[in-house]
NUGU-279607 format. One line per 5 residues: for each residue x, y, z of N, C-alpha, C. Coordinates in Angstrom, 3 decimals, padded with zeros to 6 digits, m for minus. Example, Ala and Ser with C-alpha at 12.3 -4.5 7.8 and 13.67 -1.06 7.14 Angstrom:
BEGIN
013.190:m005.690:007.800:012.300:m004.500:007.800:013.200:m003.300:007.800 | 012.850:m002.250:007.080:013.670:m001.060:007.140:012.900:000.030:007.870
# end
This chain:
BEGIN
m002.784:004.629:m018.075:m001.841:004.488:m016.975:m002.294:003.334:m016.082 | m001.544:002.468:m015.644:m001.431:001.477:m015.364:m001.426:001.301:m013.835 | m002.420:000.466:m012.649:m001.858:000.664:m011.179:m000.262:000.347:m011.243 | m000.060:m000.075:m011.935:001.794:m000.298:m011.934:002.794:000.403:m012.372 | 002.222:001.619:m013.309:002.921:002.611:m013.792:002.220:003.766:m012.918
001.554:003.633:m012.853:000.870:005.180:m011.587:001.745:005.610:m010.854 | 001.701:006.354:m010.417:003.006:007.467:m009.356:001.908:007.480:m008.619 | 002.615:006.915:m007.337:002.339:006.966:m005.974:003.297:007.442:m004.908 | 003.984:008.399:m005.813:005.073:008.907:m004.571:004.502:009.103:m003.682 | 003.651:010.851:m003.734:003.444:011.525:m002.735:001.680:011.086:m002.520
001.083:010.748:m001.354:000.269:010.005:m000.731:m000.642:010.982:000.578 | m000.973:012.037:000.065:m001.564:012.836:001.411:m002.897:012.497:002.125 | m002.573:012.720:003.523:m003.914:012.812:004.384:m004.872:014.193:003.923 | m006.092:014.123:004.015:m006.915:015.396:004.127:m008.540:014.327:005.133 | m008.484:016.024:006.296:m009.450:015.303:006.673:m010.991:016.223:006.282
m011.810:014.632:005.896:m012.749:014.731:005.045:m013.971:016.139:005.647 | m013.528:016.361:006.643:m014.527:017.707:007.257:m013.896:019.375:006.537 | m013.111:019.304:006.244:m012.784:020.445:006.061:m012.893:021.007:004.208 | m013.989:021.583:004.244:m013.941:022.391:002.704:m012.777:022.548:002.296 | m012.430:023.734:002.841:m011.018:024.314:002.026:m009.838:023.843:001.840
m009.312:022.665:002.468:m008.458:021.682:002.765:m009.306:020.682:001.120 | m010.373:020.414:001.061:m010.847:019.312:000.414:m010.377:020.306:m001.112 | m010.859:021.876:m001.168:m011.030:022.615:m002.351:m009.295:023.015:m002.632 | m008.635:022.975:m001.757:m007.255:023.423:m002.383:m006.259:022.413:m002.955 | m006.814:020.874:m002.348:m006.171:019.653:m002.861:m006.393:019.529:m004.218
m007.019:020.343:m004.994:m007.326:020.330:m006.534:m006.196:020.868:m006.885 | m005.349:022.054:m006.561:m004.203:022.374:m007.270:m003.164:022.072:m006.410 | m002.776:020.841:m005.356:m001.925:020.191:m004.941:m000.923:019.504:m005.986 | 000.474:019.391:m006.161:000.973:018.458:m006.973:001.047:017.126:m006.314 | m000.005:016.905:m005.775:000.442:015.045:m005.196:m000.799:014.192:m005.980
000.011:013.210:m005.859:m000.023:011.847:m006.905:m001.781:011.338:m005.845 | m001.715:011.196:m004.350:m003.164:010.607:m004.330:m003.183:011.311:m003.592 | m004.507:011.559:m002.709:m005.170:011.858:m001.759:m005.819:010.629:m001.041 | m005.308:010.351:000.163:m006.184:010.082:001.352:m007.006:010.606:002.111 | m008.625:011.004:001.730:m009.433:011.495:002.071:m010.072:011.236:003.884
m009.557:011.654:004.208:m009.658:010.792:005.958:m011.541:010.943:006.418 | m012.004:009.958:007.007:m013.296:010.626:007.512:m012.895:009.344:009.136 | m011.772:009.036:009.292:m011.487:008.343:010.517:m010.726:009.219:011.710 | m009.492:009.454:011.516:m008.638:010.086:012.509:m008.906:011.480:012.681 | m008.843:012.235:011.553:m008.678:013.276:011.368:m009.838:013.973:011.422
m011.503:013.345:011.860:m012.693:014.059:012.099:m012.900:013.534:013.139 | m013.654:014.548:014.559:m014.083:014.260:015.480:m015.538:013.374:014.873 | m015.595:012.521:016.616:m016.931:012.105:016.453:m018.442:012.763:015.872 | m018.577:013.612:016.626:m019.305:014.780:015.977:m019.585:015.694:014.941 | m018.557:015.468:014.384:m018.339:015.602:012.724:m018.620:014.565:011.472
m018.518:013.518:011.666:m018.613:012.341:011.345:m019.429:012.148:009.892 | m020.455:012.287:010.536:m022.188:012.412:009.571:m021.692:013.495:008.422 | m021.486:014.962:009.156:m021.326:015.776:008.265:m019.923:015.760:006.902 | m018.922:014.912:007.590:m017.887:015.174:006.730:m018.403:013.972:005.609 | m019.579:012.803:005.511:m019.649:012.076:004.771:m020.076:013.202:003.608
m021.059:014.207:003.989:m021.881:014.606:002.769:m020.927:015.727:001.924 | m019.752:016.399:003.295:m018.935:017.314:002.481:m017.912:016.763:001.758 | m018.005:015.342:002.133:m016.604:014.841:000.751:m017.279:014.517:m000.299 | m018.922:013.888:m000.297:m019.284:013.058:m001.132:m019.859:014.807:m001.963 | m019.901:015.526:m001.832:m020.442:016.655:m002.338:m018.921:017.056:m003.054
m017.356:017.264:m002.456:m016.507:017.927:m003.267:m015.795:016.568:m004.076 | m016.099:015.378:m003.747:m016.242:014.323:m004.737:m017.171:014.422:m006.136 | m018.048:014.895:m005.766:m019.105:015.066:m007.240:m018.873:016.366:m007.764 | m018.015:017.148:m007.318:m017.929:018.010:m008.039:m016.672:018.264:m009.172 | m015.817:017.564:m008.482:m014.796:016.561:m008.968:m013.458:017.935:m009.235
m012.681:017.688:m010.306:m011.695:018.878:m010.453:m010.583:018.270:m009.440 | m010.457:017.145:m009.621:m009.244:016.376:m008.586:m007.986:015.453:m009.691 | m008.134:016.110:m011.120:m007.614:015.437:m011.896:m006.571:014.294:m012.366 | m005.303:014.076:m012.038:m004.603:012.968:m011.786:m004.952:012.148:m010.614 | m004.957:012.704:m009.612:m004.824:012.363:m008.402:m005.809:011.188:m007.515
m005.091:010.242:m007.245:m005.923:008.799:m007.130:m006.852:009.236:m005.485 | m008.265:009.294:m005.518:m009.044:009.554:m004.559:m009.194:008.406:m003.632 | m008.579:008.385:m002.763:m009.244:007.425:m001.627:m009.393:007.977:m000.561 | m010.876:007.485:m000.279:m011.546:007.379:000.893:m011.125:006.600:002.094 | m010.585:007.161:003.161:m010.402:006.425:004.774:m011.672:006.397:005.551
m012.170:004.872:005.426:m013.322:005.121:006.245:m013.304:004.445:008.010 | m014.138:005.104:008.837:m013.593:004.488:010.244:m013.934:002.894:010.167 | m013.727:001.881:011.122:m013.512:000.478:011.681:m015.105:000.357:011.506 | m015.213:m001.403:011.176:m016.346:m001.983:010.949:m016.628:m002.252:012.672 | m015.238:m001.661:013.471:m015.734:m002.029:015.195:m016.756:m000.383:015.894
m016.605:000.297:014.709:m016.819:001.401:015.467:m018.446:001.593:015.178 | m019.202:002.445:015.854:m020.252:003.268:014.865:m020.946:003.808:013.535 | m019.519:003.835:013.271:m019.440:004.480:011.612:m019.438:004.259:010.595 | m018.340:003.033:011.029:m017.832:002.030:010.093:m018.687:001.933:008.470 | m019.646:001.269:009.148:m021.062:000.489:008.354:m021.513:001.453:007.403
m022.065:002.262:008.217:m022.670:003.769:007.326:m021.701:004.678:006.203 | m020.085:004.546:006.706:m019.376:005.112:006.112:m019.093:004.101:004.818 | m018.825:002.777:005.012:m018.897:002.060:003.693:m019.843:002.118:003.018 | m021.459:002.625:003.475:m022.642:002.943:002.178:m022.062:004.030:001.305 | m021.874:004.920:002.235:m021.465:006.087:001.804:m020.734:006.112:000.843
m019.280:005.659:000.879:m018.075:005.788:000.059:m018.795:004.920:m001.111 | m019.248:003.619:m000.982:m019.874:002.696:m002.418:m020.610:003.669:m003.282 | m021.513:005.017:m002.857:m021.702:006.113:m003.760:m020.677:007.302:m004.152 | m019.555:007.389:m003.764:m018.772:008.514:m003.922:m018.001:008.485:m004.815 | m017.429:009.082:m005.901:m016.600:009.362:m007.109:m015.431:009.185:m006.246
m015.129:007.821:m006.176:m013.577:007.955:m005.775:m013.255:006.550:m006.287 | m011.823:006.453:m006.195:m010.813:005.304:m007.019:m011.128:003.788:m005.859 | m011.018:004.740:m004.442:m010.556:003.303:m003.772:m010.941:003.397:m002.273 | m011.345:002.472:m001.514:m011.339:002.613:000.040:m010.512:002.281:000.448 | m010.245:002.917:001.954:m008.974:002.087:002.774:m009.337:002.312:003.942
m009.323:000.648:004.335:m009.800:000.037:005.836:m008.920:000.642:006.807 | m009.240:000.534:007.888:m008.027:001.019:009.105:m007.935:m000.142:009.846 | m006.988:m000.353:010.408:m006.512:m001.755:011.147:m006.731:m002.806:010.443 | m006.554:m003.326:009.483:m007.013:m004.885:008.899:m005.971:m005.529:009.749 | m006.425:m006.826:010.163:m005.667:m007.632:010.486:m005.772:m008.971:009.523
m006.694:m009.171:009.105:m006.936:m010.394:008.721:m007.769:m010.061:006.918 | m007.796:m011.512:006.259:m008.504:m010.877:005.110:m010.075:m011.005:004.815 | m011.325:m011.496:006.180:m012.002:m011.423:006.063:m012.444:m009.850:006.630 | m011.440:m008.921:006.991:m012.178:m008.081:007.356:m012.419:m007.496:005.623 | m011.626:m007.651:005.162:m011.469:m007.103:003.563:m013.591:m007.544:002.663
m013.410:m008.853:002.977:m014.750:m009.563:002.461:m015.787:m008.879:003.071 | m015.778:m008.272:004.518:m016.731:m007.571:005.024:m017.332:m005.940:004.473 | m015.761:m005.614:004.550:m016.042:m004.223:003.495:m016.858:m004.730:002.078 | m016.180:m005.028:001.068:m016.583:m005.691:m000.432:m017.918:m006.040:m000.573 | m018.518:m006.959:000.819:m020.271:m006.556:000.225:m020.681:m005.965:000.405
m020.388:m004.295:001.294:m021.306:m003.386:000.882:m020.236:m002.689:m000.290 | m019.130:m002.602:m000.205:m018.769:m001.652:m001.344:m018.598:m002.482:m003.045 | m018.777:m003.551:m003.029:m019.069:m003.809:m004.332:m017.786:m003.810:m005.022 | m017.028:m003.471:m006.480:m016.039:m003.160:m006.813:m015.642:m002.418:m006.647 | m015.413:m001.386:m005.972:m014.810:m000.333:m005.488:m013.419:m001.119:m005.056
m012.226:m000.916:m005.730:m010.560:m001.431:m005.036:m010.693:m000.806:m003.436 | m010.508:m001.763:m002.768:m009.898:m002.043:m001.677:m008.603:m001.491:m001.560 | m008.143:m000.724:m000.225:m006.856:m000.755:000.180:m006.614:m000.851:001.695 | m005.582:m001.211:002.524:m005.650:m001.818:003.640:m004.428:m000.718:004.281 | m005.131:m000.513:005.670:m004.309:000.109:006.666:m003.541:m000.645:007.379
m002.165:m001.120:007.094:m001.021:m002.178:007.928:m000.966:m001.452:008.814 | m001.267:m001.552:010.791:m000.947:m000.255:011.184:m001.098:m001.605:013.054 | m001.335:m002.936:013.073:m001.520:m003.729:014.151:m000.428:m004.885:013.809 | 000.170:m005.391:015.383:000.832:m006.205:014.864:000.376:m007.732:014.021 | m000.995:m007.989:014.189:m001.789:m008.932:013.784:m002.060:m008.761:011.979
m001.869:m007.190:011.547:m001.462:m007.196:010.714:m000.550:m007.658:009.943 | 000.676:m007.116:010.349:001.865:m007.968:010.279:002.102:m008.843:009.835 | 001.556:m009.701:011.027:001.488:m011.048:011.033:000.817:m012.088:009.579 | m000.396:m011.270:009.514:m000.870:m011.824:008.118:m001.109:m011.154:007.460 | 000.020:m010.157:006.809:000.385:m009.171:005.519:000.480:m009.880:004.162
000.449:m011.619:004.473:000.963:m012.190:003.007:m000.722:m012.236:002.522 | m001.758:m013.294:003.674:m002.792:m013.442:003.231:m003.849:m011.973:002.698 | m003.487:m011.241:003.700:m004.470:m009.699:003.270:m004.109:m008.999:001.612 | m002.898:m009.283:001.398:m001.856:m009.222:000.190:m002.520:m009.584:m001.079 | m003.560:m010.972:m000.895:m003.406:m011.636:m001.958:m004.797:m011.592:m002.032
m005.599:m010.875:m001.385:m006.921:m010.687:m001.310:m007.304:m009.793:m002.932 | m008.159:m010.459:m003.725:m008.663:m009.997:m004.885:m008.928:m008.834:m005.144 | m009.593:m008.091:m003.871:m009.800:m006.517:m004.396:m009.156:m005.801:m003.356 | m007.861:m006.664:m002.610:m007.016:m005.065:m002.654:m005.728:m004.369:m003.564 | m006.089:m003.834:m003.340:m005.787:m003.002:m004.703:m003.718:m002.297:m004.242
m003.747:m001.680:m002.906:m002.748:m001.448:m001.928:m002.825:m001.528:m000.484 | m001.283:m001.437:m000.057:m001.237:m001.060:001.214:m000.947:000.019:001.958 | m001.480:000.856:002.807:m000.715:001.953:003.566:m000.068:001.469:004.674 | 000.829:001.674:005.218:001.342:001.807:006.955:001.082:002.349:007.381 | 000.365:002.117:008.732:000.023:002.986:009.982:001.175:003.329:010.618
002.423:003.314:010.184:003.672:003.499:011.257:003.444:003.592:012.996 | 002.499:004.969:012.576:002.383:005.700:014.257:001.394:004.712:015.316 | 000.246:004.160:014.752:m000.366:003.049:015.621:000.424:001.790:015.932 | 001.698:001.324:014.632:002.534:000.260:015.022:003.359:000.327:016.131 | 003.873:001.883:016.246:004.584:002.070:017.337:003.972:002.115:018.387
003.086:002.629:018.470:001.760:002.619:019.926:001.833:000.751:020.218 | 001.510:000.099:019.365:001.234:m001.221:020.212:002.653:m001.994:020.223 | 003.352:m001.268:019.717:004.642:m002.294:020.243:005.578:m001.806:020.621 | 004.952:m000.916:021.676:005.436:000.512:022.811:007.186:000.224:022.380 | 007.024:000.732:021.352:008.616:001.019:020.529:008.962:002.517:021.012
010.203:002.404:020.865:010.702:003.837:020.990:011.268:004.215:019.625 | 010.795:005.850:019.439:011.035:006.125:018.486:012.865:006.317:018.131 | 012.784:006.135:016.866:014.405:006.184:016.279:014.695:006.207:014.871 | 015.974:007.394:014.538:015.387:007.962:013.426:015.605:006.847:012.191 | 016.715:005.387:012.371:016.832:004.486:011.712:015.330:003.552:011.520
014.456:003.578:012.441:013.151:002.736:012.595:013.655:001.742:012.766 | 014.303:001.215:013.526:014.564:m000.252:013.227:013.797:m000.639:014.190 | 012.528:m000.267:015.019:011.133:m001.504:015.575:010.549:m001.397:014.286 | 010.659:m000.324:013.625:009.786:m000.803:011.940:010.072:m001.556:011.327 | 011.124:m002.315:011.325:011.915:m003.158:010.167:010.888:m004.180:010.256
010.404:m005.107:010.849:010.165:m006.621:011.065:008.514:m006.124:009.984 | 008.299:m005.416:010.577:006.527:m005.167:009.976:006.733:m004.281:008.336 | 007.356:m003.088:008.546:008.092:m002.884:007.044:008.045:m003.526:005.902 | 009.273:m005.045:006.450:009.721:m005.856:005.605:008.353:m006.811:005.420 | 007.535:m007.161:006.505:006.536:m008.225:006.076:006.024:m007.881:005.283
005.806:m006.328:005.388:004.205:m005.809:004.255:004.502:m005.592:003.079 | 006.285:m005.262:002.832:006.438:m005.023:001.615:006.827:m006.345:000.736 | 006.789:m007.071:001.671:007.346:m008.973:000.579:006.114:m009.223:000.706 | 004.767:m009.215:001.497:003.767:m009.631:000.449:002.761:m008.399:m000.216 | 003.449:m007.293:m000.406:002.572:m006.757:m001.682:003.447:m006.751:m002.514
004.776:m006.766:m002.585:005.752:m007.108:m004.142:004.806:m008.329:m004.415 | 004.831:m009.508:m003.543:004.330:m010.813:m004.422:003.345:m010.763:m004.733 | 002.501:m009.747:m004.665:001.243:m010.088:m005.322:001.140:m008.884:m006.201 | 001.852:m007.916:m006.639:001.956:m007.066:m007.290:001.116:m005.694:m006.967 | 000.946:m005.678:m005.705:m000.022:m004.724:m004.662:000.729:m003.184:m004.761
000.491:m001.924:m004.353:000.663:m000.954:m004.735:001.020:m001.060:m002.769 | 002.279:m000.238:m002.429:002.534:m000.283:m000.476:003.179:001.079:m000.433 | 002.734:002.081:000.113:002.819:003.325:000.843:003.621:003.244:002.047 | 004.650:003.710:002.519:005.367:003.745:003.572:004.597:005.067:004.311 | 004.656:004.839:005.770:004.123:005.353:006.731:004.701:007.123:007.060
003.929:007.739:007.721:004.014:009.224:007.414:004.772:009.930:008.487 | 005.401:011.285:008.127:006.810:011.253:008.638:006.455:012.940:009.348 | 006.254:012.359:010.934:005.546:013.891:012.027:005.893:015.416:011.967 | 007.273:015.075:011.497:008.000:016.186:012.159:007.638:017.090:010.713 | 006.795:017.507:010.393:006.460:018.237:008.436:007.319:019.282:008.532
008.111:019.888:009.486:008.481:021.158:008.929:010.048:020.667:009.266 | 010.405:019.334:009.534:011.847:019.217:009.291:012.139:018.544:008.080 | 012.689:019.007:006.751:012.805:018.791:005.740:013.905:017.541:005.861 | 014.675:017.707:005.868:015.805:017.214:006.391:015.840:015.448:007.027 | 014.896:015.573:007.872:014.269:014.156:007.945:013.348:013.644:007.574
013.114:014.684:007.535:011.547:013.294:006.057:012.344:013.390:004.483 | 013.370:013.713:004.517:014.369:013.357:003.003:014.969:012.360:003.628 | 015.370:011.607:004.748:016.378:010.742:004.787:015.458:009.891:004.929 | 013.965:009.550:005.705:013.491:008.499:005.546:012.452:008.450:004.451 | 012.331:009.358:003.696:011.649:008.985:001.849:013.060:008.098:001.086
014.602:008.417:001.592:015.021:007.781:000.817:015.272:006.629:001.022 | 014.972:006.236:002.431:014.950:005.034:003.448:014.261:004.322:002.485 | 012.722:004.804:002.895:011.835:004.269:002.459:011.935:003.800:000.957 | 012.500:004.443:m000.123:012.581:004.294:m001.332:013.584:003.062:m001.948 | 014.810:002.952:m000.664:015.643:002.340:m000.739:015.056:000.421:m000.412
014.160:000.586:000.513:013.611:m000.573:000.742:012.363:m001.299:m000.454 | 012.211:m000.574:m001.212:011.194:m000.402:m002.130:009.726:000.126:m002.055 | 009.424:000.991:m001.368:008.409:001.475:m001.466:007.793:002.154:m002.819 | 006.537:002.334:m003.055:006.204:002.948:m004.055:006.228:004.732:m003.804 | 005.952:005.175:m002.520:005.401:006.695:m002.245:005.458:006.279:m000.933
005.147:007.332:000.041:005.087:008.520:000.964:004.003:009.016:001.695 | 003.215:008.293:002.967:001.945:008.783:003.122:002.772:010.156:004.133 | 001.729:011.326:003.441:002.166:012.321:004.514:000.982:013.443:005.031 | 001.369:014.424:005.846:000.502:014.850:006.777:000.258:016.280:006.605 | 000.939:016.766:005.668:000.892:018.397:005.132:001.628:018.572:003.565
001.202:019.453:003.462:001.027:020.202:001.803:002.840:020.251:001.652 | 003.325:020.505:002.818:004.589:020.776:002.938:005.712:019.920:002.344 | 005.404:018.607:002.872:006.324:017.462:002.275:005.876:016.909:001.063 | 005.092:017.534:000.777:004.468:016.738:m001.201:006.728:017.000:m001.949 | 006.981:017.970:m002.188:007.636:018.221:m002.996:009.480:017.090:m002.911
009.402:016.832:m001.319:010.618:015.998:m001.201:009.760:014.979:m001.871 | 008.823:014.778:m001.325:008.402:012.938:m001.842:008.131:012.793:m003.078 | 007.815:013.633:m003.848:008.036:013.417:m004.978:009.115:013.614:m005.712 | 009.952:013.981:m005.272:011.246:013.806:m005.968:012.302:012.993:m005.377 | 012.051:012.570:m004.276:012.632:010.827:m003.596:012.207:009.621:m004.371
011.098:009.789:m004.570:010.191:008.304:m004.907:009.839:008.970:m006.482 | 010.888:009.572:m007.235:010.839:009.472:m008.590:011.852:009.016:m009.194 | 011.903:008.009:m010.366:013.135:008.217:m010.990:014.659:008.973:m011.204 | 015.798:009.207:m010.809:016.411:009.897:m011.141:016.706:009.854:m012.306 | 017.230:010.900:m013.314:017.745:011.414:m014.361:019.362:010.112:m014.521
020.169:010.179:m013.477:020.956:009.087:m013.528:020.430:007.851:m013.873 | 019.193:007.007:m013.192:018.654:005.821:m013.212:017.872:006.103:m014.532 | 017.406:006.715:m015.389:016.598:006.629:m016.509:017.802:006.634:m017.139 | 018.681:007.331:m017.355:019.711:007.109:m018.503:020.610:005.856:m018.488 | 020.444:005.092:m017.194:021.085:003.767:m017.537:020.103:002.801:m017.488
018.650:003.085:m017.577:017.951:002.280:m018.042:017.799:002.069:m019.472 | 017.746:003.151:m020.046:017.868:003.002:m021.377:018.962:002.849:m021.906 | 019.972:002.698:m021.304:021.710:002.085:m022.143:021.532:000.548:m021.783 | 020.657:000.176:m020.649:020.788:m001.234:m020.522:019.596:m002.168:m021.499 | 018.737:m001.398:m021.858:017.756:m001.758:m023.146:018.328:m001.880:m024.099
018.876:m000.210:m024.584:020.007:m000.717:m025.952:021.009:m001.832:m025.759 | 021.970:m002.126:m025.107:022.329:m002.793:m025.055:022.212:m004.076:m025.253 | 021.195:m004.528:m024.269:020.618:m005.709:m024.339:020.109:m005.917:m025.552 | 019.186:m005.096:m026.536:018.816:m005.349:m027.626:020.105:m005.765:m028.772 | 020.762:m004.633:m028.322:022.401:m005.163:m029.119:022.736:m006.512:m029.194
023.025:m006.859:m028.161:023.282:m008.298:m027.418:022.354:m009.137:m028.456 | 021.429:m008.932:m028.276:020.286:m010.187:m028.634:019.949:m009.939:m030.406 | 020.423:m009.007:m030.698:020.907:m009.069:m032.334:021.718:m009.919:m032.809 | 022.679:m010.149:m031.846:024.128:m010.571:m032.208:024.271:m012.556:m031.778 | 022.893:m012.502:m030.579:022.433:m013.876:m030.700:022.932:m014.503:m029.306
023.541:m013.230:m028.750:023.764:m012.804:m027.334:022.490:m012.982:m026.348 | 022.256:m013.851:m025.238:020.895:m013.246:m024.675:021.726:m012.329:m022.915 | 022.616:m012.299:m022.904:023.503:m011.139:m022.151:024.153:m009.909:m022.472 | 024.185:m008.599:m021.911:024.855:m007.813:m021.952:025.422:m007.567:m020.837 | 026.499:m006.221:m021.257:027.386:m006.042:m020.106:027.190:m004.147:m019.983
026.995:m003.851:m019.041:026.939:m002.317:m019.273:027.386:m001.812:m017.910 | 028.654:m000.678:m018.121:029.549:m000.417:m016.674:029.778:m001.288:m016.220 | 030.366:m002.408:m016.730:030.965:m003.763:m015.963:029.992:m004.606:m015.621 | 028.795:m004.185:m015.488:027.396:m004.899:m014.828:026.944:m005.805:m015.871 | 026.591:m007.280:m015.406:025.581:m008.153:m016.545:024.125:m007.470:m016.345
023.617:m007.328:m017.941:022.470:m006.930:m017.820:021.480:m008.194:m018.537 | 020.782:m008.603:m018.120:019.914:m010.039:m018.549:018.485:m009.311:m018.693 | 018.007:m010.240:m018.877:016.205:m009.907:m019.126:015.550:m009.027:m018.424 | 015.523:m009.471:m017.202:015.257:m009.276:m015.961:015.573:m007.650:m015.417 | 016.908:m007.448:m015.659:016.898:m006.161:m015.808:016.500:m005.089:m016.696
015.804:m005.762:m017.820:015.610:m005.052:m018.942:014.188:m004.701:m018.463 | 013.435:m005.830:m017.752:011.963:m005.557:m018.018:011.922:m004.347:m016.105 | 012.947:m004.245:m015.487:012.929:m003.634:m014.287:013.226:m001.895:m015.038 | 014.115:m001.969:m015.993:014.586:m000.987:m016.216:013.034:m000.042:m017.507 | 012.472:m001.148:m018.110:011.123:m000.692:m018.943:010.198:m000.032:m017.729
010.004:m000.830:m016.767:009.143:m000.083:m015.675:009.229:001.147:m015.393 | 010.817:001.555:m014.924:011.319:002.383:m014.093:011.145:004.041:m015.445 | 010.979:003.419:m016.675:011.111:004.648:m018.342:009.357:004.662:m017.936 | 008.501:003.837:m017.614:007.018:003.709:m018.199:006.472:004.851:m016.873 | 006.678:004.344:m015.638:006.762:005.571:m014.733:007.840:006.563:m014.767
008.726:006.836:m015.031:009.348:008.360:m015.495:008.663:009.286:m016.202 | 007.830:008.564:m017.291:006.705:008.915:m018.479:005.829:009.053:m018.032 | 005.032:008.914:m017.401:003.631:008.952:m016.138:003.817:010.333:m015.510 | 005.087:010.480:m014.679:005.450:011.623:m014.157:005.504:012.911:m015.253 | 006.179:012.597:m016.070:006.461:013.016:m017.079:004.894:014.017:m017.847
003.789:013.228:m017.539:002.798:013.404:m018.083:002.335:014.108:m017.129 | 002.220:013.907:m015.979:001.238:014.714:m014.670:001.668:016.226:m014.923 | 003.874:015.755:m015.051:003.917:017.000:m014.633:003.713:018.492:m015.953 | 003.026:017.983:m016.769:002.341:018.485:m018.143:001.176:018.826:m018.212 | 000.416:018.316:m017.325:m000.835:019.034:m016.757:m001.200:020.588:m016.645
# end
């Protein structure tokens, strides 16, 4: 499985202090875990939640599910110690908080070594240079901080997001161009179903890959927002046949429901069968 065929719908927080939270994410149906040892642990916890993740990390039993580590700011205390840390821990990937720029990326990387990189879009300085952080060698994805974007650009909330649009759109045109894996930002209200379905499909509609979210609760919309539909797989594969038709006949066009189908759609529509099949596989587990 491929970072490009991987299912990244559903994208959960867990914060790294809590055992039973760390031990029940083993029979979670979500695609990754965001292992938090930043927001979601007090100061005073800090030290300890390194050894209780790096302990239910080695014990492992987290099977599909892509492990990343949130470690706190290279501005803080922690920062430093928490990147030794994670460079020993059985996990897929780190993810910085606030990057603005892409030397903060180079700062992480010599202590963590190859370990994939992933970047917290969550400042407007981010934003700002989402193309260069984008194209940085070992990151691997992006998350949105939504809720810190709105803090610094004392936005008011609204259920369209449109203060999200400008930062949204930056982060997701430069991780399409560099073929980066981008998480749309996490949706407060967990026990209103109802709106975290209209902005997973928001989100899905703009192209996101997945869904960072904040309880066990919303795994099941986001994964079935940010999956294939049964409609879209069956006209992916009429627009393959087709096209193959076509190009028998010496055709390099087809036509399917009135629609031209060209290359281009063929190799969008192979993607969209290669992750259906991914899913397909998890959910066989």
């Amino acid at each position: 499985m491929t970072l490009n065929t991987r299912p990244f719908r559903s994208v959960l927080y867990l914060p790294a202090s809590k055992e039973r939270a760390l031990d029940k994410a083993r029979t979670l149906p979500v695609d990754a875990i965001i292992f938090d040892l930043e927001d979601a642990v007090a100061p005073e916890e800090k030290v300890r939640a390194r050894e209780t993740l790096s302990a239910a990390l080695a014990t492992g039993g987290y099977g599909h599910r892509a492990r990343i580590v949130r470690i706190n700011g290279f501005d803080t205390e922690f920062g430093a110690e928490d990147a030794k840390a994670v460079a020993q821990m059985e996990c897929d990937a780190v993810l910085l908080p606030k990057v603005g720029h892409p030397e903060q990326i180079d700062a992480l990387a010599e202590i963590t070594g190859d370990l994939p990189v992933w970047a917290m879009m969550e400042t407007p300085r981010g934003m700002l240079n989402a193309a260069q952080i984008a194209a940085h060698p070992k990151l691997a994805g992006m998350v949105m901080g939504t809720n810190d974007l709105a803090r610094e650009l004392n936005a008011r909330a609204r259920a369209d997001r449109l203060a999200m649009m400008p930062g949204l759109g930056l982060c997701l045109l430069a991780a399409k161009a560099e073929g980066k894996i981008v998480i749309d930002g996490v949706y407060n209200a967990f026990k209103d179903e109802d709106g975290l379905r209209a902005e997973c499909k928001q989100g899905r509609d703009m192209g996101f890959d997945g869904k960072s979210l904040i309880h066990p609760a919303q795994i099941d919309v986001a994964n079935y927002e940010f999956a294939p539909s049964q409609m879209e797989i069956a006209l992916a594969r009429r627009q393959i046949a087709a096209f193959n038709h076509a190009q028998s006949e010496g055709r390099g066009i087809a036509v399917v429901d009135g629609q031209i189908v060209e290359n281009l759609h063929v190799v969008t529509a192979q993607g969209l069968l290669a992750k259906a099949q991914a899913i397909e596989k998890i959910a066989a587990e």
